[in-house]
N, C-alpha and C positions, 0 to 999 in steps of 0.2 A: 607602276603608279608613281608617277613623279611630286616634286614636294613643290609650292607657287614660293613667289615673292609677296608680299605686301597682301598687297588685293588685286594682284592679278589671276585670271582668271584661266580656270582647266579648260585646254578642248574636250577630255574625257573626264567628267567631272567624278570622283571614286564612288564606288557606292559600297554600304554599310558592311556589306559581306567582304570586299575589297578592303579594307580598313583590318575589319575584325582579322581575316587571314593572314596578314602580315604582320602586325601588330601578336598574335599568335607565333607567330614563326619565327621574329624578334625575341619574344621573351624566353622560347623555348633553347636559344642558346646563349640567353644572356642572365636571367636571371638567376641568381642561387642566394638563397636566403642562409647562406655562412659566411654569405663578404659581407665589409664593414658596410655599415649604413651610408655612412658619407661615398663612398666609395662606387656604392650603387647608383643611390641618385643622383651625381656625377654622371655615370654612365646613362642614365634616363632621360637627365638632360639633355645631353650631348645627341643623343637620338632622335629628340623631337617629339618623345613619348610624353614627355613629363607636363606640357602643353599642349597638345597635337592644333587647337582649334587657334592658338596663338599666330601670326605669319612666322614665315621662316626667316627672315631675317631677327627678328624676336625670341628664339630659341624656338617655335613651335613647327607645325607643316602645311602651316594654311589651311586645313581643314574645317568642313564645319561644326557647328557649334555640337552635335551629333556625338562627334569622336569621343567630346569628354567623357562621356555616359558609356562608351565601347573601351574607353582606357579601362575605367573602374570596374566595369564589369569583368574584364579578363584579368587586370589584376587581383581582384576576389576569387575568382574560378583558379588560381594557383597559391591563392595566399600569399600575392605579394603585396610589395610595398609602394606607397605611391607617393606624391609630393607629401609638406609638414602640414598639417592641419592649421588653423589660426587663418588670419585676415588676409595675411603677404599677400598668398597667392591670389586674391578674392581681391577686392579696394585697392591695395598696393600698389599691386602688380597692372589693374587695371587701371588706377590712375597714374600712372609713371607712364603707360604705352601710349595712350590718350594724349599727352601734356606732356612728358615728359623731352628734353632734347637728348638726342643720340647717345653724348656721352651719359645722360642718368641712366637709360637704358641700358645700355651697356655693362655700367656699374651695380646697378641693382638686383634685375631681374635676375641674373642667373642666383646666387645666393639667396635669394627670396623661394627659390623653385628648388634648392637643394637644403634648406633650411639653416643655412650658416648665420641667417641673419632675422631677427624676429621685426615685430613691429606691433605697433601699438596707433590708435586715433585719437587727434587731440583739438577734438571743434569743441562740443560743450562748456559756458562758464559760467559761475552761479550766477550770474548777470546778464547771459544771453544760452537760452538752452530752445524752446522755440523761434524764439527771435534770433537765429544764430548771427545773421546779420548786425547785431547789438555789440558783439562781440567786443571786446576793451584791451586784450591783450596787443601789445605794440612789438613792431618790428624797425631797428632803426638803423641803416647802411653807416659802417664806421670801415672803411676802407672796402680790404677783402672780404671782411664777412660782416653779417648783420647781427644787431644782440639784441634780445630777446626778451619782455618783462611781460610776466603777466600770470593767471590761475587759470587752469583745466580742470573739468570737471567729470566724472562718470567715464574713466577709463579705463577699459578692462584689458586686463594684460602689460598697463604698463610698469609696474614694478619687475619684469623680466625682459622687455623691449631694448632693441638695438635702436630703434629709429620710430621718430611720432611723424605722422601726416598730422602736420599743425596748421590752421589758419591763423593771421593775423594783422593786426591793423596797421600800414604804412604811412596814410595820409587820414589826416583827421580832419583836411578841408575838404576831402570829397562826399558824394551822397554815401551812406552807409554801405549800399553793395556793391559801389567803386573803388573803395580803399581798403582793397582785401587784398593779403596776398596769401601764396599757397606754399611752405616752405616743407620740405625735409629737415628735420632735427633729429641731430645725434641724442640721443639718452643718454648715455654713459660720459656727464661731464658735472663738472661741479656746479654748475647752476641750475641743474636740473636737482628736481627732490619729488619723491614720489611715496604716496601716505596712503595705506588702506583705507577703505573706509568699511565701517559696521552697519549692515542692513538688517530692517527689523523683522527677515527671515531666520534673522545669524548668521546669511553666510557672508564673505567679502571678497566679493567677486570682483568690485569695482576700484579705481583708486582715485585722489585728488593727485593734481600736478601743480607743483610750483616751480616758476619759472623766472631769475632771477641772474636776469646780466650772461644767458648762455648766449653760445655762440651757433651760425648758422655759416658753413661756407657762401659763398657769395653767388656760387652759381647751381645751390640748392634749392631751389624755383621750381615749380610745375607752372606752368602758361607765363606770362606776363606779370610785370609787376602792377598791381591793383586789380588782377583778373581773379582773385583769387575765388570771389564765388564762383563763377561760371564751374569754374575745375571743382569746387566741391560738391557742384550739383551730382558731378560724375564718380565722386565716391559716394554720396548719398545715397542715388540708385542705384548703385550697387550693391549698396550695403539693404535695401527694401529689397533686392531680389533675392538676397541670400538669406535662406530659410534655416534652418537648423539641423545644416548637413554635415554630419561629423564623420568621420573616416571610419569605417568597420576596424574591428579588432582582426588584424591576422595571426592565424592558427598555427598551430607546429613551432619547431623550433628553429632555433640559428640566430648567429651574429645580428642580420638584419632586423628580423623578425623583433628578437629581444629588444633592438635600440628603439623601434619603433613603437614598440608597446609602453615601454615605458614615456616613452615623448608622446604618447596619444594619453595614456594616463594623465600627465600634469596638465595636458590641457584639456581633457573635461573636468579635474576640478572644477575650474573654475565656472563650468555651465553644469555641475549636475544640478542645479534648481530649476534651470531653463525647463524643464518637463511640465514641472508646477507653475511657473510662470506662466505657460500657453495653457493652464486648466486641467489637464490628465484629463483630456475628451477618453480616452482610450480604457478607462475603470470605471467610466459611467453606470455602461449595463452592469457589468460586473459587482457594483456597490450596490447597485441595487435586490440584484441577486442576492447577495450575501448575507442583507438585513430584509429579505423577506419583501419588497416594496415592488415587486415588478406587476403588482396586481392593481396598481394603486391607480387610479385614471389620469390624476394630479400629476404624478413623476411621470406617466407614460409619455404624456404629452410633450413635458420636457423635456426627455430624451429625444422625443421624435424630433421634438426645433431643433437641437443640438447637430444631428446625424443630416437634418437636412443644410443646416448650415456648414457642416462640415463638406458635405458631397458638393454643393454650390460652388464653394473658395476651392473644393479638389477641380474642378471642371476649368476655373478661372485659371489658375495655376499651368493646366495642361492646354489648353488657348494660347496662353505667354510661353511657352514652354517650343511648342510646335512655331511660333511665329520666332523664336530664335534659330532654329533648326531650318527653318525655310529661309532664314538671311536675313531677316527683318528687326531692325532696330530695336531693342527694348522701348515701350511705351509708359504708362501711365499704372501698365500691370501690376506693376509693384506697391504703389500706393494701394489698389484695391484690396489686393491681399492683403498687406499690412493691417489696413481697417478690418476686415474679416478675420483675423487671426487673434485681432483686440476682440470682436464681439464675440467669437468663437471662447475665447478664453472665461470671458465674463458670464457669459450661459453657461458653461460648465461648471465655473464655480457655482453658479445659482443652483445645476442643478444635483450637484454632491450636499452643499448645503440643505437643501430638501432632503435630502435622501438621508444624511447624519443625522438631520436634527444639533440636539446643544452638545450632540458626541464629537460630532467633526472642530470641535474648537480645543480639543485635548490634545496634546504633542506628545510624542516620541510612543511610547507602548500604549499609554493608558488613550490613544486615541484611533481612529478607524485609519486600518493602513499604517499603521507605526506611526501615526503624523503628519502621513502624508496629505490629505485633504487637511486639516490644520493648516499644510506650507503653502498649498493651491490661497489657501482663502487669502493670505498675505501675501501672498508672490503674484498672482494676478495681476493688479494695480498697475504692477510693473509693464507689463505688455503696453500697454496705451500710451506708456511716455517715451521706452528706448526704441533709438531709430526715427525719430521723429513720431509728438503726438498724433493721436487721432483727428484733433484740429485742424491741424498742419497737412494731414495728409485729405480731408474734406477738401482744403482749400485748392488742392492739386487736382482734384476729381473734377471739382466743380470749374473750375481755368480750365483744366486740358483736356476733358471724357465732356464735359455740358458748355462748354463754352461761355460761362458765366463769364462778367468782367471782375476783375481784380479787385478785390476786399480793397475800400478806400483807405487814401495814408497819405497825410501832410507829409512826409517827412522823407518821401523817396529822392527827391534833388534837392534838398539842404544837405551844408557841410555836417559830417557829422560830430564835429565837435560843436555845432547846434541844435542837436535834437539829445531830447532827455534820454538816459541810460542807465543801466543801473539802477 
């Protein structure tokens, strides 16, 4: 089985068993979970394992979208270790291939895929969070490099981040989604400041960013200068397609195993609410069970919408799922889900809240679940706005799935230092 270039194309195109056997036979004489971790995936890299669906000039082996699902599964069937968890590999990774020129490529990717280097997103700002486009933070060419003013909002992860995916404003005579640009910025320099913030879950998940006279090398760019939405469309879908896949814990012991458990620890910190966020569809019956209510006709029904909403959005999912696997571009799938995973959450809450009564409003012991339904009822909310609202993702359904025309708007070709902001 040979490895393609680009998108060029197999005479014997591999099939899934072809993959899996080698990819087996690979591991059986390369993996051992007592070398150092970096060390490893170095060598997973270098293989083409560590991307396989990526092209081969990209660190990957051209394969399709298929292999990723056949990497993860054989490295759980050994207990091994696979790329860092986090966005890199997810957004990064896909907007740098996308947009990015050779030498970013070159520079990024492989440390993105062995986790030398983190990263963190920085479009949101308290003055443009739907409206990203509204966006106010400025980017200004002073020779070699560009510097940088302006406030981020709702960024998770970046108080440990090497590098933000930032949008921002270059030209302030253009229309609003002309005078964008898409930059790489280093974290770790003195204009950058980065600030928890307190959520009224408890947890802080999130951070603000300030950003004050940093610096951007000069040929730190994805697409063109003023392109910059276009390229953020392509982390935005990305980021709608990416569900709440978090890497398995691997078993046993050894060097690898250990460095990897711990680096998967620190970053579900930061998502253990995400469960309550999406509603704990998954303790519904269960809750109800436990307080005696499964006979109830009121709750049954509820749970019944829940279960069917749930299986509808599983179906949609495996639709988008298989038209990747068959070569076909990501579409509009993503948004859909998105909305359904908002309604999904919000039904669940409604129906644990039935199910508790004024008990589910008690935290930590004295309430159903240790608190947990308490943290659904507050973390919910959340669902519908990170990623793009539910609004916003209507608007995409009804343009690109119905063909509806475009929500009216004075303000697409004025300069945008003539349209109100902020």
């Amino acid at each position: 089985m040979t490895e393609i270039d680009g998108d060029d194309m197999r005479d014997d195109p591999p099939t899934r068993e072809d993959v899996r056997a080698e990819l087996r036979a690979w591991l059986a004489t390369h993996w051992d979970p007592e070398r150092p971790l970096v060390e490893w995936r170095e060598d997973l890299v270098a293989s083409g394992w560590a991307a396989p669906s990526w092209p081969a000039r990209r660190l990957g082996r051209g394969l399709p979208d298929w292999s990723e699902a056949i990497v993860s599964e054989e490295l759980a069937h050994v207990d091994g270790v696979g790329v860092p968890p986090g966005i890199a590999s997810n957004l990064a990774a896909t907007t740098i291939m996308e947009h990015g020129s050779d030498e970013l490529c070159d520079r990024f990717l492989r440390p993105i895929l062995t986790g030398a280097e983190t990263w963190c997103q920085l479009f949101s700002e308290p003055g443009a969070g739907s409206d990203l486009a509204g966006l106010t933070t400025t980017a200004v060419l002073d020779g070699e490099r560009w510097i940088v003013n302006g406030q981020k909002l709702w960024n998770t992860s970046a108080h440990h981040a090497d590098y933000g995916l930032l949008v921002a404003r270059t030209d302030w005579n253009a229309p609003k989604h002309r005078g964008i640009t898409y930059f790489i910025l280093p974290m770790r320099q003195r204009g950058v400041e980065v600030r928890p913030l307190r959520q009224m879950n408890y947890h802080s998940s999130f951070n603000e960013v300030f950003i004050s006279d940093a610096e951007v090398p000069v040929d730190f760019v994805l697409g063109g200068i003023g392109e910059g939405w276009s390229v953020a469309q392509t982390t935005l879908a990305a980021e709608r397609r990416l569900a709440a896949r978090f890497p398995a814990f691997p078993k046993g012991d050894g060097r690898a195993r250990t460095a990897a458990l711990a680096e998967l620890a620190e970053f579900l910190e930061t998502y253990k609410w995400y469960p309550q966020r999406a509603g704990r569809a998954d303790l519904a019956v269960e809750h109800a069970r436990a307080v005696g209510r499964t006979d109830d006709v009121v709750i049954r029904q509820e749970l019944a919408r829940l279960h069917s909403m749930q299986r509808t959005s599983e179906w949609t999912t495996r639709r988008a799922r298989a038209a990747r696997a068959a070569g076909r571009p990501g579409g509009p799938e993503g948004s859909i889900t998105k909305l359904a995973t908002s309604n999904i959450a919000r039904q669940s809450s409604r129906t644990h809240s039935m199910i508790s009564t004024a008990q589910g409003m008690l935290r930590e012991s004295d309430g159903a679940y240790d608190g947990t339904i308490a943290e659904v009822f507050i973390s919910v909310p959340a669902q519908s706005i990170a990623g793009g609202t539910d609004e916003i993702q209507k608007n995409i359904i009804g343009e690109k799935v119905l063909g509806l025309p475009r929500e009216p708007s004075g303000d697409h070709d004025l300069p945008f230092r003539n349209v109100p902001h902020n």
